[in-house]
C-alpha positions as CSV (number, residue, x, y, z in Angstrom):
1,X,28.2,2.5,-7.8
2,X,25.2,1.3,-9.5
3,X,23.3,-1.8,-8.6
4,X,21.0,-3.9,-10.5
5,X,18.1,-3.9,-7.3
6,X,18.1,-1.6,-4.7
7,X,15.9,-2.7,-1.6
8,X,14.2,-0.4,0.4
9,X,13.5,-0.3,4.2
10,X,12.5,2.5,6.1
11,X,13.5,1.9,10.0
12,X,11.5,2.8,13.3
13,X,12.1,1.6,16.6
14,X,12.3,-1.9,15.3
15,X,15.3,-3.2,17.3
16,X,13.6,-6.4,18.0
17,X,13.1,-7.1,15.0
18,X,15.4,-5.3,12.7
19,X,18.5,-7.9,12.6
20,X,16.4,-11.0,11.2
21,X,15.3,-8.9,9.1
22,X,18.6,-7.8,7.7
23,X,19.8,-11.0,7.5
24,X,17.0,-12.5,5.2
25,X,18.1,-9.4,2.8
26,X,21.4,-10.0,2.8
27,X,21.2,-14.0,2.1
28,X,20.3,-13.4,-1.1
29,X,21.0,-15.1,-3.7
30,X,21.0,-12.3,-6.3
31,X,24.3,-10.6,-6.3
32,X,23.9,-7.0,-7.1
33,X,21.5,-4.9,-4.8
34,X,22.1,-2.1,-2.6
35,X,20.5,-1.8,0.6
36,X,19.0,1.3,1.1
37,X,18.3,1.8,5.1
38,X,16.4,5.2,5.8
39,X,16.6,5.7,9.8
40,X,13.3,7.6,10.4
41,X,14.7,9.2,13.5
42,X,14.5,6.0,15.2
43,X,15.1,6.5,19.1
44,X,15.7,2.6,20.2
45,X,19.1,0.2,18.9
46,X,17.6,-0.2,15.7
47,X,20.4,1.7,13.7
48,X,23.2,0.9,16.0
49,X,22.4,-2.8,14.7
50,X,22.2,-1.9,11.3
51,X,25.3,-0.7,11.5
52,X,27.0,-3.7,13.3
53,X,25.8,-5.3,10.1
54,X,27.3,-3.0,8.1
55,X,30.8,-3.1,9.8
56,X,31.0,-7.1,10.0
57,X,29.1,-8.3,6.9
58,X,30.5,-9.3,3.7
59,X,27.6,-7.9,1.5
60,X,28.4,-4.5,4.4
61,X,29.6,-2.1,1.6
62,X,26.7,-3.1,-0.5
63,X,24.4,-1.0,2.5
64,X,23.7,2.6,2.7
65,X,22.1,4.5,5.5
66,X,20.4,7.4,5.0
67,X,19.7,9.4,8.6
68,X,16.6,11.6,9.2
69,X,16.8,13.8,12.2
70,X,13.5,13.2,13.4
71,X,10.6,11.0,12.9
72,X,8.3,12.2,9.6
73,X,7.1,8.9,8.7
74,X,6.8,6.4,6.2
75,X,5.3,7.9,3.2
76,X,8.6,10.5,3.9
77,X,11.4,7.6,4.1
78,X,9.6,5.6,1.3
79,X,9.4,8.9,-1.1
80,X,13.3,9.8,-0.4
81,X,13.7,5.8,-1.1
82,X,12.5,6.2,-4.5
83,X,15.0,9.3,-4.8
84,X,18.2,8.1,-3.6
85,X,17.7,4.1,-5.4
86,X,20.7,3.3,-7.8
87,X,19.0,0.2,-8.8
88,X,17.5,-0.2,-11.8
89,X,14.9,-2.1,-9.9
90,X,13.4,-1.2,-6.6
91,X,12.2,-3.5,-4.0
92,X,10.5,-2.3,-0.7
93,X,10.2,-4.0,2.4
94,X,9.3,-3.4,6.3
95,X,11.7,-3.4,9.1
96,X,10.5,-6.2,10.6
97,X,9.4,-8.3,7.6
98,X,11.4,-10.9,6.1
99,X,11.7,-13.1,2.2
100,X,12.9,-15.9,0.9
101,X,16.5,-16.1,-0.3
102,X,16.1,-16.1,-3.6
103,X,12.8,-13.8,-3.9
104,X,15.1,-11.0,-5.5
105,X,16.6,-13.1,-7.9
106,X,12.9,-14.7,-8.8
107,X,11.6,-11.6,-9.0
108,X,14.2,-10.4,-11.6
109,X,14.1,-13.4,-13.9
110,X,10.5,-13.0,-14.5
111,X,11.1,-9.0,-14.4
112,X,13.6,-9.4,-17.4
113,X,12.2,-12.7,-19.4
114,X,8.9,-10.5,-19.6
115,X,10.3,-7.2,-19.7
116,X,8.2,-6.1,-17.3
117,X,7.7,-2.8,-15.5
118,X,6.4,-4.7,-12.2
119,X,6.8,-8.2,-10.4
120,X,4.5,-9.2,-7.7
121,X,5.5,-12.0,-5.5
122,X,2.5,-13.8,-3.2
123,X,2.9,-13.2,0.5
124,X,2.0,-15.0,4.3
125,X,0.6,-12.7,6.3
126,X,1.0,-13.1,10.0
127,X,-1.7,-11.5,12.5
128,X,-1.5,-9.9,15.7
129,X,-2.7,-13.0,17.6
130,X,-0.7,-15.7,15.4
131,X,-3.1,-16.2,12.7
132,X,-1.4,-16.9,9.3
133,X,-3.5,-16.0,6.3
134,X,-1.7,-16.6,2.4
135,X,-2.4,-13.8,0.0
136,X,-1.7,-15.8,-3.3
137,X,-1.9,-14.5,-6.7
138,X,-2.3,-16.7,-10.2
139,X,0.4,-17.0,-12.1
140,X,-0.2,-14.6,-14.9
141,X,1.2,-12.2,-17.2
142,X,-0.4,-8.6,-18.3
143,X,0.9,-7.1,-21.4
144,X,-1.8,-4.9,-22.9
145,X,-2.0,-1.4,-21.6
146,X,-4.6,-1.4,-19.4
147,X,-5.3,-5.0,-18.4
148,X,-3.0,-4.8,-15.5
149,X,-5.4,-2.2,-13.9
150,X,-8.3,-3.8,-15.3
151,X,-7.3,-7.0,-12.8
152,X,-6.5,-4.7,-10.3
153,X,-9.7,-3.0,-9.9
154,X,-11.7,-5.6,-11.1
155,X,-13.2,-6.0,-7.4
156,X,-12.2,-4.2,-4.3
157,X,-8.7,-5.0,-2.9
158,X,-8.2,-6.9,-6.1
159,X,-4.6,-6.1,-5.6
160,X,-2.4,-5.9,-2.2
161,X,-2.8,-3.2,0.3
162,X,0.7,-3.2,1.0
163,X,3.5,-1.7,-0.7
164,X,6.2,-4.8,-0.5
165,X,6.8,-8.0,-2.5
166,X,7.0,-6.3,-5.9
167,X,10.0,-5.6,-8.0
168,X,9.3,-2.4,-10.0
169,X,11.2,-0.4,-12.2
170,X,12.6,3.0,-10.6
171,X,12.8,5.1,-13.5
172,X,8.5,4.2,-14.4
173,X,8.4,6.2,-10.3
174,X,10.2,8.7,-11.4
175,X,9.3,9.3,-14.6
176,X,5.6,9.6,-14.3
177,X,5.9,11.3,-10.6
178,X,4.2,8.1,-8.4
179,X,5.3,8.7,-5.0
180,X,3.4,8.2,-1.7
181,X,0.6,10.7,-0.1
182,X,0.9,12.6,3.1
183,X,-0.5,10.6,5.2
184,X,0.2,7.7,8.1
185,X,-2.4,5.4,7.2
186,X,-2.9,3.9,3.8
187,X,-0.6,5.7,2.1
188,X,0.5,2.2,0.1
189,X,-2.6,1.0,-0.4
190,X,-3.1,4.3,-2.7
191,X,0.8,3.9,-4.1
192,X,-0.5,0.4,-5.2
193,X,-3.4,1.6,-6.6
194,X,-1.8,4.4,-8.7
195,X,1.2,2.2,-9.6
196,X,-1.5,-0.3,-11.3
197,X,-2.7,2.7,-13.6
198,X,0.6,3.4,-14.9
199,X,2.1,-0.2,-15.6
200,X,1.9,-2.0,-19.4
201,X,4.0,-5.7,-18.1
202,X,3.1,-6.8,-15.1
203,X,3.6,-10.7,-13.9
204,X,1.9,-12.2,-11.2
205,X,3.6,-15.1,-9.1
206,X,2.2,-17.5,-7.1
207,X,5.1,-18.1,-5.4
208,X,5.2,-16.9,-1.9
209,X,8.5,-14.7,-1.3
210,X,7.3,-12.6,1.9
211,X,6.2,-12.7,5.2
212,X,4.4,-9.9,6.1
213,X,4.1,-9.5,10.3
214,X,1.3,-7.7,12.4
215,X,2.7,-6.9,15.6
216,X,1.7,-5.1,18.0
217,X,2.5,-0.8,18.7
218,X,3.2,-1.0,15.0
219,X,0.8,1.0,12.6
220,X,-0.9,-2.0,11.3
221,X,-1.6,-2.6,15.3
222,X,-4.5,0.0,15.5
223,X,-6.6,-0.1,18.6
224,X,-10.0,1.5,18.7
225,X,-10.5,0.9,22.5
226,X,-9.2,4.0,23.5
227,X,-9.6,7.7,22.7
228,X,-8.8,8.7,18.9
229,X,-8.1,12.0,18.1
230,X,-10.8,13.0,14.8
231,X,-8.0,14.2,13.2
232,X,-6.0,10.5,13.3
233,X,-9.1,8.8,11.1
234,X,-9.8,12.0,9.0
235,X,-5.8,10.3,7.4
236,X,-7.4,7.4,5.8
237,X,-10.4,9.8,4.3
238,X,-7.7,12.1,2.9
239,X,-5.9,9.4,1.4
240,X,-8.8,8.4,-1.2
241,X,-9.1,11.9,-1.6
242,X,-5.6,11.8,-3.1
243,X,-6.9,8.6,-5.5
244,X,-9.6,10.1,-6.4
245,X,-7.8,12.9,-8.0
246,X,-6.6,10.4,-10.9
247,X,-9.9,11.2,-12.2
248,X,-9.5,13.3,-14.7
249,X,-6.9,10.7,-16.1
250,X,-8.8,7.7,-15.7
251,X,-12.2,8.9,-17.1
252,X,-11.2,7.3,-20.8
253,X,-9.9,3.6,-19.1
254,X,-12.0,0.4,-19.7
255,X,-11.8,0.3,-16.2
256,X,-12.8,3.5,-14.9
257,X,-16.1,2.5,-13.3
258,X,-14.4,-0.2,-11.6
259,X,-11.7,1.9,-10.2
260,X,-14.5,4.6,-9.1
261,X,-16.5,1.7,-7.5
262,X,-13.0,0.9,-5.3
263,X,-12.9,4.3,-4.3
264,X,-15.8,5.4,-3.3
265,X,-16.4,1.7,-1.7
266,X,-13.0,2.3,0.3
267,X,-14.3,5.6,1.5
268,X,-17.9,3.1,2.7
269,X,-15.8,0.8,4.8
270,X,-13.5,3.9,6.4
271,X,-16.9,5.0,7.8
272,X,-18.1,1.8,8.8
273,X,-15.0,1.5,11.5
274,X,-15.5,5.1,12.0
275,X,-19.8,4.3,13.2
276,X,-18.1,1.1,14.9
277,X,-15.5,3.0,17.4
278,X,-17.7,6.2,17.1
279,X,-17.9,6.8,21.2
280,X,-14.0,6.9,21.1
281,X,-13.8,9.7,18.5
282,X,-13.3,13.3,19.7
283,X,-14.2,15.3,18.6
284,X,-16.9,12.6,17.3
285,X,-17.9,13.1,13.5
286,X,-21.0,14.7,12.1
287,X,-23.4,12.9,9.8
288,X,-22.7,15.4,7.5
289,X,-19.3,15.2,7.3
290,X,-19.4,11.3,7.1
291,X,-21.5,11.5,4.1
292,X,-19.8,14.2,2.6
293,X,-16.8,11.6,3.0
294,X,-18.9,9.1,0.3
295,X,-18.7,12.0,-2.9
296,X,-18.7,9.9,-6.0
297,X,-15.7,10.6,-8.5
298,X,-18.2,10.6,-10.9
299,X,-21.2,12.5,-12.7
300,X,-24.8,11.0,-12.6
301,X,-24.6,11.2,-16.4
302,X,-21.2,9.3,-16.8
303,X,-22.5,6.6,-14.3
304,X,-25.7,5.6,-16.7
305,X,-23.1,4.7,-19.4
306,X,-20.7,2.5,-17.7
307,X,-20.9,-1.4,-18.7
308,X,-19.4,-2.1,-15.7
309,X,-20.1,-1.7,-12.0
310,X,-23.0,0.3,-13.1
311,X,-26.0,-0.5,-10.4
312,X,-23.4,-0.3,-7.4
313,X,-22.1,3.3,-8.3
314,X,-25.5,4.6,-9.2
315,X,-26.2,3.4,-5.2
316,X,-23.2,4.8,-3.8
317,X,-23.9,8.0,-6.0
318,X,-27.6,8.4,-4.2
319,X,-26.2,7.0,-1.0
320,X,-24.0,10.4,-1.3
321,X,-26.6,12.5,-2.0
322,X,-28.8,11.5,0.7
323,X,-30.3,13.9,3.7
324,X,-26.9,13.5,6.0
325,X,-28.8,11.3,8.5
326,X,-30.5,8.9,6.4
327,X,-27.3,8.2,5.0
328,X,-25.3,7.3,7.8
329,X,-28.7,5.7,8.6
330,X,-28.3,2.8,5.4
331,X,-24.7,2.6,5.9
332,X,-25.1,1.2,9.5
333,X,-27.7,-0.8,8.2
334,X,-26.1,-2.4,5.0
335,X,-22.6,-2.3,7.8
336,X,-24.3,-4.8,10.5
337,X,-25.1,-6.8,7.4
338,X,-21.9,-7.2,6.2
339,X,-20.3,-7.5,9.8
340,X,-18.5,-4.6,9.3
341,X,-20.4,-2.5,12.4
C-alpha cells in the first residue's frame, strides 16, 4: 500500500520516551501516512512498546517495523528510511521528539499549494537543563533555482542543524542520490546542507510544529568532562569533509562563496571545542593536524573573485596556510574572543 507521507523514526533505547512519542504521530490529523519504525538494534522495551501500539491502535496497520540486528546508527536507519518510504512525502522525526497534530497535514497543504520539493516547519527546542529556545523561520516561499540555498547559506547555520520538521519529496532523495554520511555526529546537519543545494520550491513556516528534546545519554548529550577517544571528534571533521566534496558542483552557484565560508567556518568552530576539551583527548591532536583540518574548498585565485564573503575566506584561506602553531595560535585567540574556548 502506498501512502501519501511516510514518517520516519529510527529507535534506540528510547523506552521512556518512545510511547508519547508515537502517540503525537498517530493523532494526526492527516489521514494517509505510514509509519516507518526502524529498530536500531535497540536493547531496552523500546520495540516491545511499539508494537503494543501496533497491535491495539486503530491507525496500527498504518505502522511498519523494520528490525536491524544490531546497533549501526542513525545515518544507517535514516538511509534505509529513505529506501523502504512508500510515501510520496517523507517526514523524519526522533524517537523521543514529538509535533503538533496537524503538523503533517500543514506541512502538505503548503507542500502541494506551492508545489514544492521541501516544507520546513519552525521548532522549540528543549535543553538538557530545561531551557526552551524557539528556532523560528519567516514565512517565505523560494521558487528560483538557487535562492533556497542562497538563504541557506547566507550566514552560518542559516538553516537547521537537524534533520526533522520538513516535509520533502522522496523521489528528489532518491533521484539525485542525497543520503546521510558515515558518521555519528552531524551527519544531518550535512543532509540539510546538501538537501538545500538540490531543492527549486521550498516554503518556510513560522509555525512551530516540533519539539525537539535534549536529554541526557542521548547523542546531542555530549560531555567533554571525561576521556574522548581522538577518533570520536575526528567524526564531526570527516563530516565537512563529505560537504566539502560538493565542490566541484557548487563552484558555478551565486552562492558558492557563502557555502565555502559555512564550511570551512564549521571546520573553525569543530576545533575550537576540540582546543577547549583538549586535556581530555587521547590521543590529543597535533597542531598540524588541527590546521590541516581548516583546508579551504577553494583556490586563492577563485577567492579574489567572489562578491560575497570575500575578506572572511581570504582569512580562513591564510589561517590554513599558516606555520601549524601559529594557527592554532589565532584560533584560540579569535576563540576566547568569541567565547567559544
Amino acid at each position: 500500500m502506498s501512502y501519501d507521507v511516510t514518517i520516519g523514526i529510527p529507535v534506540y533505547r528510547v523506552e521512556d520516551y518512545i510511547e508519547r512519542t508515537m502517540t503525537s504521530v498517530l493523532m494526526q490529523t492527516y489521514p494517509s501516512i505510514e509509519f516507518l519504525i526502524v529498530d536500531d538494534g535497540s536493547d531496552d522495551r523500546s520495540i516491545d512498546i511499539v508494537n503494543e501500539i501496533k497491535a491495539t491502535h486503530r491507525r496500527g496497520e498504518a505502522i511498519r517495523i523494520i528490525t536491524f540486528p544490531h546497533n549501526y546508527g542513525a545515518f544507517e536507519t535514516r538511509n534505509r528510511i529513505i529506501e523502504e518510504a512508500t510515501g510520496t512525502y517523507l517526514y523524519l522525526m526522533d524517537a523521543d521528539d514529538v509535533i503538533e497534530s496537524d503538523t503533517i497535514e500543514t506541512l502538505v497543504q503548503e507542500a502541494t499549494a506551492f508545489k514544492a520539493d521541501v516544507v520546513f516547519g519552525s521548532y522549540e527546542k528543549t535543553e538538557i537543563d530545561g531551557t526552551k529556545i524557539v528556532y523560528q523561520y519567516p514565512d517565505a516561499k523560494y521558487e528560483s533555482g538557487d535562492a533556497f540555498a542562497s538563504y541557506a547559506y547566507r550566514r552560518y547555520a542559516g538553516i537547521q542543524a537537524s534533520a526533522c520538521n520538513f516535509l520533502v519529496k522522496t523521489a528528489l532523495l532518491r533521484e539525485k542520490g542525497i543520503h546521510f554520511c558515515k558518521s555519528k555526529f552531524w551527519e544531518d546537519t550535512i543532509f540539510t546542507l546538501e538537501l538545500t543545494t538540490h531543492v527549486k520550491r521550498a516554503v518556510l513556516l513560522s509555525k512551530i510544529t516540533y519539539y525537539y528534546l535534549c536529554r541526557e545519554h542521548s547523542l546531542t548529550d555530549i560531555r567533554y568532562d571525561r576521556q574522548i577517544e581522538q577518533q570520536e571528534l575526528q567524526q564531526y571533521l570527516l563530516t565537512i569533509e563529505h560537504l566539502k566534496q560538493n565542490k566541484a558542483r557548487l563552484k558555478s552557484k551565486p552562492y558558492y562563496p557563502n557555502w565555502c565560508y559555512v564550511a570551512v567556518m564549521s571546520d573553525f568552530y569543530i576545533i575550537c571545542n576540540i582546543l577547549k576539551r583538549r586535556q581530555y583527548i587521547t590521543p590529543p591532536f597535533t597542531n598540524k593536524q588541527l590546521r590541516d583540518c581548516l583546508r579551504h574548498p577553494a583556490t586563492l585565485s577563485e577567492i579574489v573573485k567572489f562578491k560575497q564573503r570575500r575578506i572572511q575566506n581570504l582569512l580562513l584561506y591564510i589561517l590554513g596556510k599558516l606555520p601549524a602553531p601559529v594557527c592554532v595560535a589565532f584560533i584560540k585567540v579569535a576563540g576566547k574572543q568569541k567565547g567559544l574556548i
